[in-house]
N, C-alpha and C positions, 0 to 999 in steps of 0.2 A: 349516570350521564358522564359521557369524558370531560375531562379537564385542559379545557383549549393552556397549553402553554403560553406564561404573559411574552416569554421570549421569541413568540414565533409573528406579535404582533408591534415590535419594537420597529420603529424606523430611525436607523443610524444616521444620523445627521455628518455630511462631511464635514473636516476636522477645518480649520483657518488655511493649512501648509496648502490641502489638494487646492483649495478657492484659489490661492495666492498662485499655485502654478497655473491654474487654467488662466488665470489671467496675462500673468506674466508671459504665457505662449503665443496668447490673441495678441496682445501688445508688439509683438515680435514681428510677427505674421503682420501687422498691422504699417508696424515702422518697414516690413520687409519689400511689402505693395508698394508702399509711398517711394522707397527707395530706387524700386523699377522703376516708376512713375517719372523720377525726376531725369535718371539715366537715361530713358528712353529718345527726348531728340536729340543726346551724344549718339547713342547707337544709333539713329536712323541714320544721320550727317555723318558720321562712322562708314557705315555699311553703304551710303548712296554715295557718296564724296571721295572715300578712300581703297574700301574692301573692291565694290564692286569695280571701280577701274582697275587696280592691280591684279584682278583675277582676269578681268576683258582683256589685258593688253597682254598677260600670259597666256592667252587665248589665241590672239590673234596674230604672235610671235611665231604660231607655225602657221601662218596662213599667208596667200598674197591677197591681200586688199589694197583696190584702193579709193575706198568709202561712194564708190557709185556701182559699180559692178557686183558680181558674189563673189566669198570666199572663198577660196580655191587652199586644199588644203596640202602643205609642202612637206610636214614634216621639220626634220632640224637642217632645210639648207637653209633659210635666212640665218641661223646662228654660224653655216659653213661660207657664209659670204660675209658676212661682218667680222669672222675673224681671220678673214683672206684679204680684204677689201685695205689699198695701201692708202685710200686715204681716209679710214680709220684710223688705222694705225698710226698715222702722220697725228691726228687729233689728238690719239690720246699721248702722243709725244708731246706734242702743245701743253695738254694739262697735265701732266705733269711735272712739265719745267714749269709753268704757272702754278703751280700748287707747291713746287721746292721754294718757287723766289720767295712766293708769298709768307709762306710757312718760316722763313728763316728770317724772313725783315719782322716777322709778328713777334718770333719768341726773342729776339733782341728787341726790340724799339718798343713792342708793348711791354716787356718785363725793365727797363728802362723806365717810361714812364710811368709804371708805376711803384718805382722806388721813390722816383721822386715829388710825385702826389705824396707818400706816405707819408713826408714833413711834415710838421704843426708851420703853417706859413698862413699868413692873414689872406683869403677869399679861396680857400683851400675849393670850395665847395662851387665856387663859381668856373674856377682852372680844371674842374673835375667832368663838371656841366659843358664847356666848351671843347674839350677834347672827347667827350664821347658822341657832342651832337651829330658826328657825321655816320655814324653807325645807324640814325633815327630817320636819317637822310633819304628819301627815296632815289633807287638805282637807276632812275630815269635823269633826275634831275643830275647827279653825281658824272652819269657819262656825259649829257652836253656840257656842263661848264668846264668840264674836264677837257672835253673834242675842242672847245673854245681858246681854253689855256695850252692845250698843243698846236694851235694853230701856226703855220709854219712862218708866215710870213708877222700876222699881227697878234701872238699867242704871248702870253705875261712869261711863257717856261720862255722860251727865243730870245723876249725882249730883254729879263732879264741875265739868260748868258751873253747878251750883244753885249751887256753894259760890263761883264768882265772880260771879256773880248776874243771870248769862244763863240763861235759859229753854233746854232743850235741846229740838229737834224731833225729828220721829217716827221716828227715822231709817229703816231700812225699813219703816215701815208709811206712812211717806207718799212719794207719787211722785217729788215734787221733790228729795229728799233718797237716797230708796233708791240708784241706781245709784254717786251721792258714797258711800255706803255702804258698798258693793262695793270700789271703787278705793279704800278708804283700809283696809281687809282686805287687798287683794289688795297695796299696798305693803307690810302688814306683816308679810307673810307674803315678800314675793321680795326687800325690800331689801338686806340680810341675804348671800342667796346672789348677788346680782351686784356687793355692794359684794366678797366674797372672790377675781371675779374681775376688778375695778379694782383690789383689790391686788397681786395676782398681776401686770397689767400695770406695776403702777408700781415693783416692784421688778424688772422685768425692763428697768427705763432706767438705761442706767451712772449714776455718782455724774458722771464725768469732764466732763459735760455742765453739769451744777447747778454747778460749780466752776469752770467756764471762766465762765458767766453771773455769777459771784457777782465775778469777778475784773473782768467787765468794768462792774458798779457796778449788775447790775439787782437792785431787790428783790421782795420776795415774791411781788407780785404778776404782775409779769414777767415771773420766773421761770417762775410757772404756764400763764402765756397763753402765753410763746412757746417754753419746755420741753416743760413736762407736758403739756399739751393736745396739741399735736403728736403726742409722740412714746406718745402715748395712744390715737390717733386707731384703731388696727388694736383694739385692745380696746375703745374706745366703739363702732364699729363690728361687732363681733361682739355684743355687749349689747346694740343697736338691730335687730338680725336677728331674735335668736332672742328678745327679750321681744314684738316685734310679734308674731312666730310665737305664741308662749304664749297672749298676750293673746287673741287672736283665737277659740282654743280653748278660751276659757275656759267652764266649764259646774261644774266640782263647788261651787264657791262659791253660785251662783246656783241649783240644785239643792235646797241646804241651807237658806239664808238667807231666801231670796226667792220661789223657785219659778217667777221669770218677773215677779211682782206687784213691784208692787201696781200692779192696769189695767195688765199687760205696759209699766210703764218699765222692768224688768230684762231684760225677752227677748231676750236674745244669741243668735246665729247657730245655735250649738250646741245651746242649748236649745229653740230653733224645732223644729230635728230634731231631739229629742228627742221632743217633744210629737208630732209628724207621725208618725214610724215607732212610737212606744210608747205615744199615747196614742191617735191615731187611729189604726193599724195603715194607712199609706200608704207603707211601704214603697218603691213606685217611684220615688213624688215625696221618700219621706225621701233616699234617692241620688241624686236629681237636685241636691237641696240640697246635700248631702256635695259634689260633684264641684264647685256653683258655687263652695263655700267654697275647694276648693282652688285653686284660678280665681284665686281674689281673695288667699289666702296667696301665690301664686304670684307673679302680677301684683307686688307690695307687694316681696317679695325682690327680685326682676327691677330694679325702680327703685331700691332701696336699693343694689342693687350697682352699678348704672349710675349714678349721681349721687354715693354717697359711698364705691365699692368704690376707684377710685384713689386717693381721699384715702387710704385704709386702708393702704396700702402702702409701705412703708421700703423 
């Protein structure tokens, strides 16, 4: 009779490591489900809210619609009339001197205030809270007390140059004046929230710096030129990005205030399409405009990071 081999009747039990990775795998796969699970209504509100508009309105960019009739499909004239059309052009003249004023009273008056938060001074945190509430402010409220305070005749801005015995002008109801208007709102509404993060940058510069300076005999103002500026530069640089971005987008201000007037010196980019998609119902050509604006936000970043992205960087 044969000899059954005992080896041929062994069953090899798996070892702890393979247990331990099967496990470890399911675990993964486990946490990896739960993890779609939770992302999922980011990505719905994502794809319904954001994706799917920005793909419909570059959709509809070559189209004439105007949301009752059908689509008619043009090709790139809506892009050959927007960037022929003079009073685009005129608009985004508008915002761009509203985006210099703005941008230049920001990087002075909010890197200003907040040197001087920076003190150790009693209710530091109260002076901190007060000049940034107007940043939390909604842009509704901000344009009428604002329309209010320009009031020509009974405005607090008039009353009080009466009292130094300058005549105050029409502030928005006259052209020359209106957009100045705008950008002296729209400082005192952002300066506030970008002086909080020039502070933020400047206490994130060691002391050890300002102490070695102060040893080798430079004073204050030294100090600041070849200290703080410097080592500032990554947070002036993030403040110069994203207020150009704002700036450019600007519409709830001029919506409230202005409406575009007086004789369209307020008509920014934004409010152009505005009037195009909601007041004339053009639609195709209001997206043609959307997409040039991003064009031109795009553009704008692109150089900002090319010209002063290396400076930004420690």
């Amino acid at each position: 009779m044969a000899r059954t081999s005992a080896s041929s009747n062994t069953v090899v039990a798996p070892t702890s490591a393979a247990v331990g990775t099967r496990l470890l795998r399911g675990l993964r796969s486990e946490q990896l489900r739960a993890g779609y699970l939770f992302l999922l209504p980011t990505l719905l509100h994502f794809a319904v809210f954001v994706a799917f508009p920005v793909l419909y309105a570059l959709y509809l960019s070559f189209h004439d619609w105007n949301m009752i009739g059908d689509r008619r499909f043009v090709g790139l004239e809506n892009y050959q009339t927007v960037l022929s059309d003079p009073k685009f052009l005129e608009s985004v003249q508008h915002t761009a001197l509203f985006t210099v004023g703005v941008m230049a009273g920001i990087l002075v008056m909010s890197l200003g205030l907040a040197l001087a938060l920076d003190n150790r001074i009693r209710a530091m945190n109260l002076f901190r809270g007060i000049y940034f509430s107007p940043a939390v402010t909604s842009v509704i409220v901000v344009g009428l007390v604002w329309m209010w305070m320009y009031h020509t005749q009974f405005g607090m801005v008039n009353l009080f140059l009466e009292q130094l015995g300058v005549r105050g002008p029409g502030w928005i109801s006259d052209p020359n004046w209106a957009l100045v208007s705008l950008i002296i709102t729209a400082l005192w509404k952002n300066v506030g929230y970008f002086a909080v993060i020039f502070l933020a940058g400047l206490q994130g510069i060691d002391e050890m710096y300002y102490e070695a300076a102060r040893i080798d005999g430079a004073g204050g103002f030294g100090v600041f030129r070849h200290i703080t500026l410097p080592l500032l530069m990554p947070t002036t640089f993030f403040v110069l990005v994203m207020g150009v971005i704002l700036s450019f987008q600007v519409f709830g201000l001029v919506y409230v205030m202005t409406s575009g007037g007086p004789v369209g010196a307020t008509t920014v980019i934004v409010y152009y399409l505005y009037e195009q998609a909601f007041v004339f119902f053009k639609m195709g050509y209001a997206s043609a405009v959307a997409y040039v604006l991003f064009a031109i936000i795009f553009t704008l970043t692109l150089i900002q990071f090319r010209f002063l992205g290396r400076h930004a960087e420690l």
